[in-house]
C-alpha positions, -999 to 999 in steps of 0.1 A, spaced: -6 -607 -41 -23 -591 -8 -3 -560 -10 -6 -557 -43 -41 -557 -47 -35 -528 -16 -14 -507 -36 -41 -509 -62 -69 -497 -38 -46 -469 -21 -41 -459 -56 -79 -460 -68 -87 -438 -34 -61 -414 -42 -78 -412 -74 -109 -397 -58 -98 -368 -38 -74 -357 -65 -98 -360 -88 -123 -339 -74 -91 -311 -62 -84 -311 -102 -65 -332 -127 -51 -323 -159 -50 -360 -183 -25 -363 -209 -1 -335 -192 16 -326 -161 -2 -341 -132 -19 -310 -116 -40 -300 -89 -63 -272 -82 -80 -269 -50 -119 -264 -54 -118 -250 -17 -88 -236 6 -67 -264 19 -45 -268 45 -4 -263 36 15 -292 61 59 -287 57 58 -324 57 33 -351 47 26 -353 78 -8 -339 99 18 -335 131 41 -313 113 39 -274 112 14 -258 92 29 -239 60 4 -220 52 -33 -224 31 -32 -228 -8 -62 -207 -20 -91 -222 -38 -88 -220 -77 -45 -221 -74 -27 -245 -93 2 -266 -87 20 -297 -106 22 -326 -82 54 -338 -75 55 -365 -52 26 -384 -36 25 -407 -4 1 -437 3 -15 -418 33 -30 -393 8 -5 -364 7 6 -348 -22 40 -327 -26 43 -298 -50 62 -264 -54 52 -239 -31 72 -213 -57 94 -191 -32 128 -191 -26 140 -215 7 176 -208 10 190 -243 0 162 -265 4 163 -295 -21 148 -327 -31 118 -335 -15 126 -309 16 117 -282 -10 82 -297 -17 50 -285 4 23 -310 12 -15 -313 10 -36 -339 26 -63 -349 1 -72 -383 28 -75 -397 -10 -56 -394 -44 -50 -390 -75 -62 -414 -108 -39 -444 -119 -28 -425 -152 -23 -388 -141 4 -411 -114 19 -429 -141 52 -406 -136 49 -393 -101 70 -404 -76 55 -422 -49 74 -415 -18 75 -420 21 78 -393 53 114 -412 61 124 -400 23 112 -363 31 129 -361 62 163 -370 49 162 -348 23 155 -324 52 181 -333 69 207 -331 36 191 -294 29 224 -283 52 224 -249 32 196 -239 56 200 -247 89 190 -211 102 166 -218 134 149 -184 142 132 -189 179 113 -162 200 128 -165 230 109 -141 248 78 -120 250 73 -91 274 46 -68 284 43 -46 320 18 -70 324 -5 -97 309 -35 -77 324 -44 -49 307 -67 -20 316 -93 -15 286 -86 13 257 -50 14 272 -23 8 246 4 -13 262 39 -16 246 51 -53 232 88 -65 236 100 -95 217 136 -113 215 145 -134 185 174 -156 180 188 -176 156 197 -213 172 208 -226 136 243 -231 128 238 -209 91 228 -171 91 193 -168 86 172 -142 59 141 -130 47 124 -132 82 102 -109 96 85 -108 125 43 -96 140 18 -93 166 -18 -100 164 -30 -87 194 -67 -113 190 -53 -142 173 -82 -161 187 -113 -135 171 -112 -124 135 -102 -103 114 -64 -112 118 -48 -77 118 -16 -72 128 -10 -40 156 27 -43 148 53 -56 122 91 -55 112 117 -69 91 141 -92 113 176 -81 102 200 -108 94 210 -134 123 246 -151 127 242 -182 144 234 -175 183 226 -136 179 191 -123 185 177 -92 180 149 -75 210 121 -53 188 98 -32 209 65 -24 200 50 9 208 27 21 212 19 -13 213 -20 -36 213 -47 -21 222 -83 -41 234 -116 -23 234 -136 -45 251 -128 -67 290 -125 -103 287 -93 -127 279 -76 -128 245 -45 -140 229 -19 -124 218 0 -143 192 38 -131 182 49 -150 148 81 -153 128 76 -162 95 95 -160 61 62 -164 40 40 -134 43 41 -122 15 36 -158 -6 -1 -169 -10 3 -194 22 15 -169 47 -8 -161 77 -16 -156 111 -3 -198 116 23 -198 93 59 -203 104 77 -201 66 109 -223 65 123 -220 100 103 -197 119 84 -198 153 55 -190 170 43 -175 206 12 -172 223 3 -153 254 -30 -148 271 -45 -114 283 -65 -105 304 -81 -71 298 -99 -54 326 -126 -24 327 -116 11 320 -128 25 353 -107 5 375 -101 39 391 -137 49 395 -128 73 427 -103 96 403 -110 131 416 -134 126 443 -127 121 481 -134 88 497 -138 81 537 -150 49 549 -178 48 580 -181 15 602 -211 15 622 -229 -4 652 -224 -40 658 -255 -59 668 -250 -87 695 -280 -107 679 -273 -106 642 -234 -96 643 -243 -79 607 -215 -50 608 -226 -25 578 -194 -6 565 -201 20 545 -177 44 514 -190 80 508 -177 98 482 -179 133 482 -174 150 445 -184 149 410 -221 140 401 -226 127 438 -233 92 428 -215 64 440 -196 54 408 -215 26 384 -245 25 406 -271 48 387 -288 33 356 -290 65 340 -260 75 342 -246 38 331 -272 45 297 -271 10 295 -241 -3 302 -245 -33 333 -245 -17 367 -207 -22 387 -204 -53 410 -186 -40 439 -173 -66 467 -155 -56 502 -130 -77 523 -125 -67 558 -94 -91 570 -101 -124 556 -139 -118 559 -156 -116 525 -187 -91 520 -219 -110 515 -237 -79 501 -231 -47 486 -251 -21 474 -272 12 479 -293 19 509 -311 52 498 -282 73 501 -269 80 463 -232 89 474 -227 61 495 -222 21 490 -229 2 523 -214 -36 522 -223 -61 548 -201 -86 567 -208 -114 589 -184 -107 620 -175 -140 638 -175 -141 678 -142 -130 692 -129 -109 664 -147 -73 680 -121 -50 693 -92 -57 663 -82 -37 637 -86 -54 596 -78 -41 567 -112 -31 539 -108 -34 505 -130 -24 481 -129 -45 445 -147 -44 406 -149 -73 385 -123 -75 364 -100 -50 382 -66 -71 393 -63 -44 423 -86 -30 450 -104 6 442 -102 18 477 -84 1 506 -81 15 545 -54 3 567 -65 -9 601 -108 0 606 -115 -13 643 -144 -38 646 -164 -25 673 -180 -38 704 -213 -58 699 -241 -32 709 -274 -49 727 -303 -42 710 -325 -11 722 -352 -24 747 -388 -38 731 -371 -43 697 -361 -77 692 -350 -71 656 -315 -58 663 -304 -27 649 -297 -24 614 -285 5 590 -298 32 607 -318 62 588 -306 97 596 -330 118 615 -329 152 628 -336 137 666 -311 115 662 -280 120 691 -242 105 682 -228 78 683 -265 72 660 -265 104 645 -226 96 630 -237 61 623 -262 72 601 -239 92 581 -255 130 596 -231 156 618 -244 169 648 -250 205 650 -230 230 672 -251 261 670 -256 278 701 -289 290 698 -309 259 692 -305 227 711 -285 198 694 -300 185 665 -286 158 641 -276 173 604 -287 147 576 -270 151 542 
């Protein structure tokens, strides 16, 4: 009697849901969705999406289960399916009325899968086996060429396939930067497409690039998530960097190290760029119009700049580092990096740490950047970025640029 009275209220709540979807009394037990719904292979929310039935579409329903899905038609050809492993499912989490059940089977996920597993006239497995760019990190504006291998693992030729790339499956719209129809697959060949000139991202940041095989694009549930009958899906993440990854193109670089204070051990490493507008690249807010200032960083060895960043000299980007006692006298490597750039902009091989210098007398501050003057005598006068003159009709005088 318990179960009974069960059956009765599974059937009552299946009354609901269906009955707000669409029923048509007195006829073939339909549905219509009143908004999109979610098209599941099996009646089953684990099992792989088929596709989205469209608000306003209707279908006869032709199979129910007591969890609340409901089989119908789906209308396209699936090379051999039958029974109940032709039916597509919708989960109402409620169900039709009583009478509009009266004929409809009610069946269970066991009864799906082994008609599945009868439907032996299409056992064509299409898998993506791999996806291959130059790399997954990808200079802005740059179009970057997509290779993709297919292969059939079934043990019957598969059809109908075809295969595309959404280079932001994770943003909207959903527009595909490349497509092609999958020729015909014996069991164990594959088939390598290459995609050129390939995705293309506008803007820095991480995406996903989504590769899908589907045999349903063209039926009202195919999409971007939609695998068709035996198809398969692959995800890869990107990682796009800025455009100017190579901010010193046509201009001439050289790297200054200057004085060492004993006190402070504050070394100041200076690049100079000599060329183009003058500026140090990405550090002038007019020129940027707008667009955020560059955030350059420095390594020297395994010592990380703590700051970098103009000191009154347009051309030139000075970077500080914190040299620990007992590494004066070696030779490091510098880097210079961007945000978002996976290699360094400028790098010099072996740049000597100098000798601590003592501080001048009566100045307890400790020497710092030093500010080019005309009176200034080397090793200052280089420090500070000037040239020392060697005209022979005035005495020695430090050139500032």
């Amino acid at each position: 009697m318990h179960s009974k009275k069960l059956f009765i209220l599974l059937l009552t709540a299946l009354a609901v849901g269906i009955a707000a979807a669409g029923c048509t009394p007195g006829g073939p037990c339909e549905i219509t969705g009143n908004e999109s719904l979610t098209v599941y292979r099996l009646p089953d929310p684990a099992s792989d999406v088929f596709g989205i039935l469209p608000a306003g579409e209707t279908h006869e329903v032709l199979a129910y289960t007591a969890s609340g899905f409901v089989g119908f038609d789906p209308g396209i050809a699936q090379a051999g399916n039958i029974g109940l492993a032709h039916h597509r499912w919708i989960l109402l989490n409620a169900s039709l009325s009583p009478f509009c059940l009266a004929e409809v089977p009610m069946v269970t996920l066991g009864d799906v899968e082994q008609d599945l597993a009868a439907s032996y006239h299409n056992p064509a497995d299409l898998v993506i086996t791999n996806v291959n760019l130059p790399s997954t990190q990808i200079e802005e504006n740059v179009y970057t060429p997509v290779e993709v291998t297919v292969e059939n693992q079934g043990v019957e030729p598969s059809t109908g396939y075809e295969i595309f790339v959404f280079p932001h499956y994770d943003k909207d719209p959903q527009i595909p930067a490349g497509q092609d129809i999958i020729p015909d697959l014996a069991p164990g060949d594959s088939h390598t497409f290459t995609f050129t000139p390939g995705v293309v991202y506008s803007s820095p940041g991480y995406y996903f690039l989504r590769v899908l095989v589907t045999d349903n694009w063209n039926s009202a549930y195919g999409g971007p998530d939609s695998t068709g009958t035996n198809g398969d899906i692959e995800d890869v993440e990107i990682h796009v960097y800025q455009g100017l990854c190579n901010p010193f193109e046509e201009m001439e670089v050289s790297l200054m190290v200057m004085n060492l204070p004993s006190d402070t051990r504050i070394l100041p490493v200076y690049v100079k760029v000599e060329g183009g507008d003058g500026i140090f690249p990405g550090t002038d807010p007019e020129v940027m119009n707008g667009k955020p200032l560059y955030e350059y960083q420095a390594q020297l060895g395994k010592i990380a700049s703590y700051q970098c960043g103009l000191q009154g000299f347009p051309d030139r980007l000075y970077c500080l580092f914190d040299i620990p006692e007992g590494m004066e006298g070696t030779a490091q490597s510098f880097e210079l990096r961007l945000n978002d750039c996976p290699d360094s902009v400028f790098s010099q091989a072996n740049v000597l740490i100098p000798e601590p210098l003592e501080p001048s007398a009566g100045d307890d501050s400790g020497p710092s950047v030093p500010t080019c003057k005309a009176d200034l005598k080397d090793p200052d006068c280089t420090a500070a970025g000037g040239k020392m003159s060697d005209s022979t009709t005035t005495a020695p005088r430090c050139v500032c640029p």
